[in-house]
C-alpha positions as CSV (number, residue, x, y, z in Angstrom):
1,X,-19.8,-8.4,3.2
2,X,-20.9,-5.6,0.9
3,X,-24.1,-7.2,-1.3
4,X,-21.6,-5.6,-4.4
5,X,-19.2,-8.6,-3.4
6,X,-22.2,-11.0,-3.0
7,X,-21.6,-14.0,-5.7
8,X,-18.1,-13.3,-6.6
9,X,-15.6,-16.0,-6.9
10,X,-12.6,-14.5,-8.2
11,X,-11.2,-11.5,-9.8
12,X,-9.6,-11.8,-12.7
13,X,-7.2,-8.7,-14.5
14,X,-6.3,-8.5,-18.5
15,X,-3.6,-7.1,-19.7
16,X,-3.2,-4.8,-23.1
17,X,-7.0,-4.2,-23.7
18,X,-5.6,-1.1,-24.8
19,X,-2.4,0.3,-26.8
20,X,-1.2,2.5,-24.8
21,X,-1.1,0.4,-21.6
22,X,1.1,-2.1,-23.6
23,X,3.1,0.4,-25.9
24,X,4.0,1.7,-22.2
25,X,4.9,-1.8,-20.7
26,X,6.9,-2.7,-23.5
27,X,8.8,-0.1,-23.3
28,X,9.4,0.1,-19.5
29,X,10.2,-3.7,-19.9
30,X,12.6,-3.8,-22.9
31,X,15.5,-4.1,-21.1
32,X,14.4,-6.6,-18.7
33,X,16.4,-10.1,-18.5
34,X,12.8,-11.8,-16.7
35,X,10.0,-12.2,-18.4
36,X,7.2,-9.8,-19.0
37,X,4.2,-10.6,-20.9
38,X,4.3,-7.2,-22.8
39,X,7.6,-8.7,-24.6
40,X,6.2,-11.5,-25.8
41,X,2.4,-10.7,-25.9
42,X,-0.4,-8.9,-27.1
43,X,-2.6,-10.2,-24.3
44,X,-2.4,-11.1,-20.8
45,X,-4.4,-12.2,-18.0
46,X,-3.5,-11.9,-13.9
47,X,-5.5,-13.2,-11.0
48,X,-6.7,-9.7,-9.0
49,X,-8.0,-11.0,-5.9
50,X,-11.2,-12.6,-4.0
51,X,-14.1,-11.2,-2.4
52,X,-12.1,-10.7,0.6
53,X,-8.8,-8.8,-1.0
54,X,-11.2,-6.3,-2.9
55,X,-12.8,-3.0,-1.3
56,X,-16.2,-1.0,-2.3
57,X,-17.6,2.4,-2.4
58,X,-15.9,4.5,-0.1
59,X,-13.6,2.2,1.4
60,X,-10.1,2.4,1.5
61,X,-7.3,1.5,-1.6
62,X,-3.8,0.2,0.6
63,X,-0.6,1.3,-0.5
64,X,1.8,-1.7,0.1
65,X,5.0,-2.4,0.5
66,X,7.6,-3.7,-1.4
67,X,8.0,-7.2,-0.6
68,X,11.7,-7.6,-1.3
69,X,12.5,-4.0,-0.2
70,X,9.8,-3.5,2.2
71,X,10.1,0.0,1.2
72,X,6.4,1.9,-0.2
73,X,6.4,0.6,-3.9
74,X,5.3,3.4,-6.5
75,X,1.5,3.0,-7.4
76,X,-0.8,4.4,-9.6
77,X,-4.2,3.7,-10.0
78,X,-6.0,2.0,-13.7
79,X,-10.1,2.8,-13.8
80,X,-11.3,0.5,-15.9
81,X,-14.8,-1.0,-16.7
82,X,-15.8,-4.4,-15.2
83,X,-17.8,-7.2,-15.7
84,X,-19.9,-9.8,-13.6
85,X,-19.9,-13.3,-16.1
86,X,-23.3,-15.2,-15.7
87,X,-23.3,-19.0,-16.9
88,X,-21.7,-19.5,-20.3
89,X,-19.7,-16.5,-20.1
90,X,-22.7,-14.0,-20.4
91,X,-22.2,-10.8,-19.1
92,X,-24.7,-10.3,-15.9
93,X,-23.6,-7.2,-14.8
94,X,-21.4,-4.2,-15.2
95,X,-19.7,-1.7,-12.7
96,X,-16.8,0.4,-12.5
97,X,-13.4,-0.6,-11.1
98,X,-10.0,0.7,-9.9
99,X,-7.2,-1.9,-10.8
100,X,-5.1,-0.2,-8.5
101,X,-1.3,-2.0,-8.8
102,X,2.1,-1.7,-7.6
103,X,3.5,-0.9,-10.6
104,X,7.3,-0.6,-9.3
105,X,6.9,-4.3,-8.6
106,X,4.6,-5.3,-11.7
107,X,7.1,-3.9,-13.8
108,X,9.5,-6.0,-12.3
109,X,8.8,-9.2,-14.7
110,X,8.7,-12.9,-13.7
111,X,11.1,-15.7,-12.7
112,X,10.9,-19.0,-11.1
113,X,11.2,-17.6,-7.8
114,X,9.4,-13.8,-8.4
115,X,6.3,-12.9,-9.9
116,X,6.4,-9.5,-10.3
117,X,2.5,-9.7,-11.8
118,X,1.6,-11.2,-9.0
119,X,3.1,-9.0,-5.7
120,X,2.4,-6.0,-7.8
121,X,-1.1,-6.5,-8.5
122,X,-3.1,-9.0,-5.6
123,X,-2.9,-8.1,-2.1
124,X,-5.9,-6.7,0.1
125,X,-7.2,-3.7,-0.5
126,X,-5.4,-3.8,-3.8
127,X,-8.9,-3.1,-6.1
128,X,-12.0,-1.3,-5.9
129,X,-15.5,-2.0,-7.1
130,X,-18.9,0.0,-7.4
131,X,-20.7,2.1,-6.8
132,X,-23.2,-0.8,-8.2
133,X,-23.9,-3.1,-10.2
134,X,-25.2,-2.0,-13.5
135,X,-27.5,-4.0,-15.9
136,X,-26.6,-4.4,-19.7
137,X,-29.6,-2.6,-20.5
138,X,-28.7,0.4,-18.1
139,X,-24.9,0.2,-19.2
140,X,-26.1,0.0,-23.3
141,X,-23.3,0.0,-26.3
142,X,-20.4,-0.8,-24.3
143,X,-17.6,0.5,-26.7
144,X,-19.5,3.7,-26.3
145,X,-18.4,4.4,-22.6
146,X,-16.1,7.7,-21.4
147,X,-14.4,6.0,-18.1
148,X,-12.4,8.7,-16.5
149,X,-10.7,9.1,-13.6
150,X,-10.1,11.9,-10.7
151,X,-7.5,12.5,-8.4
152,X,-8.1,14.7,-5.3
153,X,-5.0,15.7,-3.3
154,X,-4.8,17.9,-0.2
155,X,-8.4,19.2,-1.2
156,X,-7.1,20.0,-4.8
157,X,-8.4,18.4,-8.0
158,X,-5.0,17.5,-9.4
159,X,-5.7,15.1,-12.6
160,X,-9.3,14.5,-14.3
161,X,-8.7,12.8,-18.0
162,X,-11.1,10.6,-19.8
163,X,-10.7,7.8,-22.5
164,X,-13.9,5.9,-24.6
165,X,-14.2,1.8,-24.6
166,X,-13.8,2.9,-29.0
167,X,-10.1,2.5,-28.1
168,X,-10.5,-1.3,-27.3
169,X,-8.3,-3.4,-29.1
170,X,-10.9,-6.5,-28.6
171,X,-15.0,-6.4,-28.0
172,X,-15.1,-7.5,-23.8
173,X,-17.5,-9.9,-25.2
174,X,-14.6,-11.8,-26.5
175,X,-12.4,-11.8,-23.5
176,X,-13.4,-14.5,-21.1
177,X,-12.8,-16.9,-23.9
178,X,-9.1,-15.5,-24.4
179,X,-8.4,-15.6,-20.9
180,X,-9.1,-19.5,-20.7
181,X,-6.9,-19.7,-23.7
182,X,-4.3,-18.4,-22.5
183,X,-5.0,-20.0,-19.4
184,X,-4.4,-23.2,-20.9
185,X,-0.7,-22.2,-21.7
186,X,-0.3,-22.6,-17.6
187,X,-1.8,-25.6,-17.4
188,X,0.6,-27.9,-15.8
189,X,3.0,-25.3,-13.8
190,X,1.1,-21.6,-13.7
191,X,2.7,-19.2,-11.2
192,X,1.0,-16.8,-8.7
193,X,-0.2,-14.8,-10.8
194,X,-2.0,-17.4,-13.7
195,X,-3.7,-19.6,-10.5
196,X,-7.5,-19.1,-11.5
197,X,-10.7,-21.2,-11.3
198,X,-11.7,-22.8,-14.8
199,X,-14.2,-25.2,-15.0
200,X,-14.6,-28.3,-16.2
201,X,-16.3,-27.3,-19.1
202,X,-13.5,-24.9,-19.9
203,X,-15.6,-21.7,-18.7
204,X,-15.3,-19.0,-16.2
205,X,-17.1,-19.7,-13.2
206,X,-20.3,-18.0,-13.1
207,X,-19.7,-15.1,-10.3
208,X,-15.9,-14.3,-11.8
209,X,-15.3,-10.4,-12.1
210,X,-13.0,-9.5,-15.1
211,X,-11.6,-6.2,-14.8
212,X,-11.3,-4.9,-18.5
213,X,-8.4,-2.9,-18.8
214,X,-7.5,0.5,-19.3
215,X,-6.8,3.0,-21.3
216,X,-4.8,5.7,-18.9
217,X,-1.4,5.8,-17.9
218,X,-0.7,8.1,-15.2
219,X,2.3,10.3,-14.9
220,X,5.2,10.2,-12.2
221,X,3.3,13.2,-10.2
222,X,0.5,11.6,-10.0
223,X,1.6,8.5,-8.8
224,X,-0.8,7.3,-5.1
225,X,0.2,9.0,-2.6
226,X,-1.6,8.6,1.3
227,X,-4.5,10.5,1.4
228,X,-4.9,11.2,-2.4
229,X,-9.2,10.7,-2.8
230,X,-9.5,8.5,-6.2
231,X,-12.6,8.6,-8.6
232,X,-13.2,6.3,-11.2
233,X,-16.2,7.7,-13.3
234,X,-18.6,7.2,-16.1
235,X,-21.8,9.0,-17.4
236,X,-23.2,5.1,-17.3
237,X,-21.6,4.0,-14.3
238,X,-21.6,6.4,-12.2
239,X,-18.9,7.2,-9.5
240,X,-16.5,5.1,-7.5
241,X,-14.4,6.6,-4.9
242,X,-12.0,5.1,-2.5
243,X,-9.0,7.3,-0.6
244,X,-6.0,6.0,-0.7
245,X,-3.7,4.7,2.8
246,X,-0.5,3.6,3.8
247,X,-0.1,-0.3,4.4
């Protein structure tokens, strides 16, 4: 195992850190007769995988199929900031990450019998990680960040674009804390996509990676595509590059 995935427990997404990833899910979701958390929320969180579902540094991002089609879903990738939580919910560690989802099927909502959040966002080789992990003191002001991302397609630079951490709508200090909130909502009956590890003392597990959101949407054109070379940057983070496959 990669010493990056060394620790880790879980892998937990939020949703909406962001306006424009939820003013674009609400939209794509209005007319939706399941439920989607962007209709009823301003917050969401989504289990994104274990040690052994996430990839590294140069390793490869899976396309995957549809699983009620079976047909290649549409994908695009989210580069995000993450964070490693220490006891108490202290942040240990920083790095960069690609959320990459299945947005086709995340878009899909949820019912008793499909979660949409779920198939369109955990599955291996679903998430990338890296280059390293990054000390607060090396990562500094955290609302301060440029995270952008790069998209290399048959040897062309097709998409570079940037956004800053200013944009947040919450301080990622807050977050863990909201996430076992909103956890609790689940409590008795959560679906796929809500099963996380809490403890008992109503924390995070030391060793869970929260990917903080983004704030890019990607256009149709540049939806994932086999072969398309992905880099999630940051002047702070460094680089993190994965090329993308076919299931």
């Amino acid at each position: 195992m990669s010493q990056m995935k060394e620790g880790i427990v879980q892998i937990v997404g939020v949703a909406y850190t962001y306006q424009i990833s939820l003013a674009f899910r609400k939209r794509k979701t209005s007319a939706l007769t399941t439920h989607h958390s962007s209709q009823h929320q301003d917050f969401s969180f989504f289990l994104k995988g274990y040690p052994e579902t996430v990839v590294c540094e140069g390793e490869n991002l899976v396309l995957r199929r549809d699983p009620e089609t079976g047909t290649t879903a549409n994908h695009w990738p989210e580069p995000e900031l993450a964070v490693l939580l220490g006891h108490n919910h202290r942040i240990a560690a920083y790095c960069l990450a690609n959320d990459f989802t299945a947005h086709s099927v995340e878009l899909r909502g949820r019912t008793s019998e499909f979660d949409g959040t779920f198939f369109g966002k955990c599955w291996p080789g679903s998430c990338a990680i890296g280059p390293r992990w990054f000390t607060p003191e090396e990562i500094g002001d955290d609302s301060k960040l440029d995270i952008g991302l790069k998209i290399i397609r048959a040897g062309q630079i097709v998409y570079n674009h940037r956004y800053n951490t200013s944009r947040r709508r919450y301080p990622f200090s807050d977050i863990p804390a909201m996430v076992v909130k909103y956890a609790s909502e689940f409590a008795h009956n959560p679906p796929p996509s809500k099963i996380i590890q809490i403890g008992s003392d109503d924390l995070l597990p030391t060793g869970t990676v929260i990917l903080l959101g983004t704030g890019i949407i990607v256009k149709e054109q540049y939806y994932s595509r086999p072969g398309d070379i992905l880099t999630v940057y940051s002047s702070k983070g460094g680089e993190l590059t994965n090329q993308v496959v076919s299931f």
